[in-house]
N, C-alpha and C positions, 0 to 999 in steps of 0.2 A: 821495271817489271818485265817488259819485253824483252829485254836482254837476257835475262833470270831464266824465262820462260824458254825460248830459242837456246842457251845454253845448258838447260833438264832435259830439252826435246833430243839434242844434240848427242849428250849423254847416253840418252837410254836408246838412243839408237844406236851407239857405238857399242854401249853393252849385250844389246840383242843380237848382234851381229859376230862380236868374239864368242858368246855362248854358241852363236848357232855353227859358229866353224870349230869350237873345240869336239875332241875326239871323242866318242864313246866308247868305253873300256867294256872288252869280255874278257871276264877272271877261267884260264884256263888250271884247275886244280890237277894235275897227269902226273906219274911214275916216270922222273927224270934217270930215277936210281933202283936199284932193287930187282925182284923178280922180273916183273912185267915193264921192264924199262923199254923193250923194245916197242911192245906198243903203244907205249907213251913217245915216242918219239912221233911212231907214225900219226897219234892225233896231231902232236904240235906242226906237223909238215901238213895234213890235211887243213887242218885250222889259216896256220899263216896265207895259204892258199886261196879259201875263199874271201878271207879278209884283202888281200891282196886285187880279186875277180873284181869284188864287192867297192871299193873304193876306185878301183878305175871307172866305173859306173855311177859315181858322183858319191856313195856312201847311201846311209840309211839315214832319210829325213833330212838331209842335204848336212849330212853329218862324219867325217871318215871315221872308221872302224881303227881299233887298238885291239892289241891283246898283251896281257899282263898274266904270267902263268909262276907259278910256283909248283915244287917238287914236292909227293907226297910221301915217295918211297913207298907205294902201297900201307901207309902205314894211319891209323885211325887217327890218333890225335894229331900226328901233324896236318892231316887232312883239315881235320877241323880249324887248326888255327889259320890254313891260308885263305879258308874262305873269312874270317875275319880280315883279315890281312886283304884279301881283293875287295870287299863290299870298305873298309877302311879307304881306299885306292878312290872308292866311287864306280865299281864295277855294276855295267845295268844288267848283267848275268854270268851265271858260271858253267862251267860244263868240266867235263872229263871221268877221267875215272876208269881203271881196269878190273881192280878190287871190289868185288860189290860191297863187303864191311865198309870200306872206303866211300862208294857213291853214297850209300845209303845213311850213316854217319857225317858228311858234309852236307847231304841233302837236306836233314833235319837242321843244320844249322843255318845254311842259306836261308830256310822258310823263316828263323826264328830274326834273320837279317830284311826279309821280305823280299829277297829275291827268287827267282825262277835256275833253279836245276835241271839238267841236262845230261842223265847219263850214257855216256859214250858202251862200254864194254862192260857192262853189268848184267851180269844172266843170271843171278840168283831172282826166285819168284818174288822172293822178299821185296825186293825193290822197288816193285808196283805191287804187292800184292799187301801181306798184315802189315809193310812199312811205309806203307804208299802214302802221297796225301799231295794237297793239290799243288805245290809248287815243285815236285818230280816228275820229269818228262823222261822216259826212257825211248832213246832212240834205235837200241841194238834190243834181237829176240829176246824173251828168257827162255829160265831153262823147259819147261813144259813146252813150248814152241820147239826147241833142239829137240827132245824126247821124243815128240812123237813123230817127227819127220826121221828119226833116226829106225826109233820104233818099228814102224810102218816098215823098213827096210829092213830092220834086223830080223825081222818076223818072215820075211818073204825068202830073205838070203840064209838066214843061220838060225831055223826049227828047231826049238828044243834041246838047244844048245847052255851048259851051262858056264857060268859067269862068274870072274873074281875083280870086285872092285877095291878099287885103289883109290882114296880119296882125300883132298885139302880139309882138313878139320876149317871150315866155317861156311857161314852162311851160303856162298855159293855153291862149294860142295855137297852142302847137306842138300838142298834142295834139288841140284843137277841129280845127283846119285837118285834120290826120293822116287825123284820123275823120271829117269831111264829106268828103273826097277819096275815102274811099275809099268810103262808102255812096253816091256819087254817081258811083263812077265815072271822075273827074278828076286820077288818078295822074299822068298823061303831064305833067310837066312843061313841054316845049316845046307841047303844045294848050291845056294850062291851067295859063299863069305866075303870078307871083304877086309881092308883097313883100312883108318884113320891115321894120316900123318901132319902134323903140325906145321901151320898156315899165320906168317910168313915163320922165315926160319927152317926150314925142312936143311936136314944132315945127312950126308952120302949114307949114313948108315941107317937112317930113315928108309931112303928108298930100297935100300940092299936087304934091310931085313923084310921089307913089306912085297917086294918082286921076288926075295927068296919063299916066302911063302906060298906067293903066286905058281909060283915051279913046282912046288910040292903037294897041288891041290890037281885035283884031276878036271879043272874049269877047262874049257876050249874057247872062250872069249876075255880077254883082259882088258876090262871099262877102266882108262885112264881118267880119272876125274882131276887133271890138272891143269895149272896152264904155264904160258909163259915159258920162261927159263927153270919151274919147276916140273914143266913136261917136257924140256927137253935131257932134263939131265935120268929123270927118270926113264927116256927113250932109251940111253946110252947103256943104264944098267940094263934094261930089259934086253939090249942085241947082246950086249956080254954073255948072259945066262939063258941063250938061245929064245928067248921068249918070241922073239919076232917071227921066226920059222914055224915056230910048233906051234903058237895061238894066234888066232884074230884079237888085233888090238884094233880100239875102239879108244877115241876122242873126241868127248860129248861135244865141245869149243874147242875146235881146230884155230890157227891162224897162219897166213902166210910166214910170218915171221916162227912161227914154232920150228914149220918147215925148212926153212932157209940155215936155222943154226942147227940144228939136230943133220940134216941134211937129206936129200930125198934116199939113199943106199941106204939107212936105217928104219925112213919114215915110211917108204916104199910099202902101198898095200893098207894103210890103217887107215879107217874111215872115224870120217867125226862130219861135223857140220858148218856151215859157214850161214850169214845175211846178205854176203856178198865176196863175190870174189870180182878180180878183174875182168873175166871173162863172161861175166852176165850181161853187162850194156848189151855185148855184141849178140849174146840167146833173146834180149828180150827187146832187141831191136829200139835200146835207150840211146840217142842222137847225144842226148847232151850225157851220159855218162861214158860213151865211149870217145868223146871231147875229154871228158875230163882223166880219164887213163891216158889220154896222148898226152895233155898238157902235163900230168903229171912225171911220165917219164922224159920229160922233154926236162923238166927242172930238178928232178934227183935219182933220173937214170936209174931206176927202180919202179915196178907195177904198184899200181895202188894197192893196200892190206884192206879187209872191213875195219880196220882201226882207223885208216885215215879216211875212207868214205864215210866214215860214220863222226868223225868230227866236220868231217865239210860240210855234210849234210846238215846236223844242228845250227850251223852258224848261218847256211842260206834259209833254214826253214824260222830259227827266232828271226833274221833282218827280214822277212816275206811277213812274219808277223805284225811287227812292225809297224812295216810299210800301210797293211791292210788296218792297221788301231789307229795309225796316226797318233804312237803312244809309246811311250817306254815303261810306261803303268804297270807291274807284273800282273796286277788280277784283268788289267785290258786285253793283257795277252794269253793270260790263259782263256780268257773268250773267246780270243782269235784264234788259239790254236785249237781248242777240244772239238774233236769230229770232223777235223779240216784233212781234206782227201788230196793227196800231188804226187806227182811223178817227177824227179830227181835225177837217180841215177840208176834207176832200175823201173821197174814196172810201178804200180800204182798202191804207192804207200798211205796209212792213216791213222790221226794221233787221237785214239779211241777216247773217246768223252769220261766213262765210269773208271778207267784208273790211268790213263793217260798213255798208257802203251801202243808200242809204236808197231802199228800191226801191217804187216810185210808178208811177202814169198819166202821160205825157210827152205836152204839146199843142206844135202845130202854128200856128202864128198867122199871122193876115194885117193889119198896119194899116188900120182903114176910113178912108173917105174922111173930108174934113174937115164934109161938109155930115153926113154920119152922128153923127160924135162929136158936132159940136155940138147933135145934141137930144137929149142926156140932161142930165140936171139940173145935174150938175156939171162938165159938157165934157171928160169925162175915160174912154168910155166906148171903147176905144182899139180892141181884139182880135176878129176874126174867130176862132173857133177852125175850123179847116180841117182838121184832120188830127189822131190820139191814135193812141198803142200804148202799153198796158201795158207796164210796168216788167220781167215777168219776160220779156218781148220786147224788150226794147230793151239794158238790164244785160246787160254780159258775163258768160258763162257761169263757173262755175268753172275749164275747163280752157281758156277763152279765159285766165282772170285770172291763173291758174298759170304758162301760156308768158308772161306778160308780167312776171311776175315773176322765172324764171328768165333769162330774158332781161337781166335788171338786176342781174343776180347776187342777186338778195332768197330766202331761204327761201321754201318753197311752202303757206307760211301764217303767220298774224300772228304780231307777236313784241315 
């Protein structure tokens, strides 16, 4: 019997010990391929990264860190099948996403797998707003956050100026366009028209007929409601057909990466907005985020995007949760995260209790000219910052969030 006993005890210490050294998987869902591949890159290089910080510091719960990522192609259904595919894996969370159809269509299934979602590059309102619920954390602004930061500046710089929008037919678009219209002012349909182009998928002759319109209207501001590699191709029609010269172009979601392939002698001059660029550690005098722009050019020779800060960022703030639950529980953690206030890689962020968004400092940006980028060392040095309003300024109120939810028929709080 003491043999029996001393060989169970034996056992289940040998078992406790391989659980406690096996890996904890993050299911990263990101745009390997497609429009927004680029910034699906820069989440997976942000990601690997903290995973990488995070494990030379013994891991989380004395556990190393994995990441297991699948490709969405911005595309819905396959979105939804990888999150089956990583919670299948044994992933204790997922994150990514450029596409908000995308976050907000896997987020729903994560919850229906009990895991915790984490959207990276999501600015449609939808995503914490009538699609919100409680296993969705979004870490990047939405669009009302872009809006009125843009707003506030369009109002001050360009009075009564009228407007042609150009927009991705879904959910992000619709909401972006909704909210710069109206921080701007530019409801009126017939003074400020606009079009719908088809989201993914958009055809050279998509943009060419919709920029040719654009030319033909007597607008003096041209609102790019695109992203990715669908605003830059659309950048290249609009310098064809003199648009760059003759209107203010406007991009509600800017990214370094739009910048870099379009290139700044096109981009030169058009304002949109950022949650971050490389150059804020150093405005907001953040120690460890201007560590983290050095390490990061130290390993891919390249400034960090808000794509890759904003995947780093998720994966140091769910391991901080974590640490603080003593839990990989997801409802443990949304305890630990809702209302939890920190500072990162910028000034002083918080993952708002009533719809879980991630309420930050929201910049204003201006593309520099080309003679300017190119004397920084690595011609990559893009952003004017022109304009900020804080988060709890920009962030819909609760009882804005509330009407916008009963409006959708949603309960008037997560569920």
């Amino acid at each position: 019997m003491k043999r029996l006993t001393a060989a169970l005890m034996l056992w289940l210490s040998v078992a406790s010990y391989a659980e406690a050294n096996q890996p904890i998987t993050l299911g990263l869902n990101y745009p390997r391929t497609g429009s927004y591949q680029k910034e699906g890159l820069a989440q997976m290089r942000g990601a690997l990264m903290a995973i990488d910080e995070i494990n030379a510091k013994g891991g989380v719960l004395g556990r190393p860190l994995r990441l297991s990522s699948y490709d969405s192609g911005s595309r819905v259904r396959r979105a939804i099948q990888n999150v089956d595919k990583l919670a299948d894996e044994g992933a204790a969370m997922l994150f990514g996403g450029s596409s908000s159809a995308v976050a907000i269509a896997a987020g729903k299934r994560a919850r229906e797998r009990g895991l915790l979602y984490f959207g990276t590059l999501t600015y449609s309102n939808d995503t914490t707003g009538k699609d919100g619920h409680r296993y969705m954390f979004r870490e990047s602004n939405n669009a009302w956050m872009s809006a009125r930061v843009l707003g506030q500046y369009l109002a001050g710089q360009y009075p009564g100026q009228r407007y042609f929008y150009v927009t991705s037919d879904y959910t992000w678009g619709h909401t972006t366009e909704a909210s710069l219209r109206q921080t701007t002012g530019s409801q009126d349909l017939a003074r400020h028209p606009g079009r719908r182009i088809p989201f993914p998928g958009i055809s050279l002759a998509n943009y060419r007929d919709a920029l040719t319109q654009a030319a033909a209207s007597d607008a003096q501001i041209l609102a790019l409601v695109l992203f990715g590699e669908d605003l830059v191709r659309a950048m290249r029609v609009a310098h064809d057909l003199g648009l760059t010269k003759r209107m203010q172009i406007v991009v509600p979601n800017l990214t370094h990466h739009m910048v870099e392939q379009a290139g700044p002698t096109i981009m030169a001059g058009v304002i949109g907005t950022e949650p971050w660029t490389w150059r804020v550690p150093e405005k907001e005098n953040s120690a460890r985020g201007q560590a983290f722009v050095a390490e990061f050019v130290k390993r891919y020779q390249t400034y960090p995007s808000s794509s890759a800060a904003s995947a780093y960022s998720i994966v140091y703030q769910w391991a901080d949760a974590v640490q603080r639950a003593r839990s990989l529980n997801s409802e443990a953690l949304i305890r630990a995260l809702e209302g939890h206030r920190y500072s990162l890689l910028k000034g002083e962020q918080e993952w708002r209790a009533f719809d879980h968004q991630n309420v930050q400092r929201i910049y204003a940006v201006r593309v520099k000219p080309r003679e300017e980028v190119m004397k920084d060392p690595l011609k990559q040095d893009y952003f004017e910052i022109v304009h900020q309003l804080d988060g709890e300024y920009g962030a819909p109120s609760l009882e804005e969030w509330q009407a916008e939810r009963r409006a959708a028929g949603q309960p008037p709080a997560l569920m």
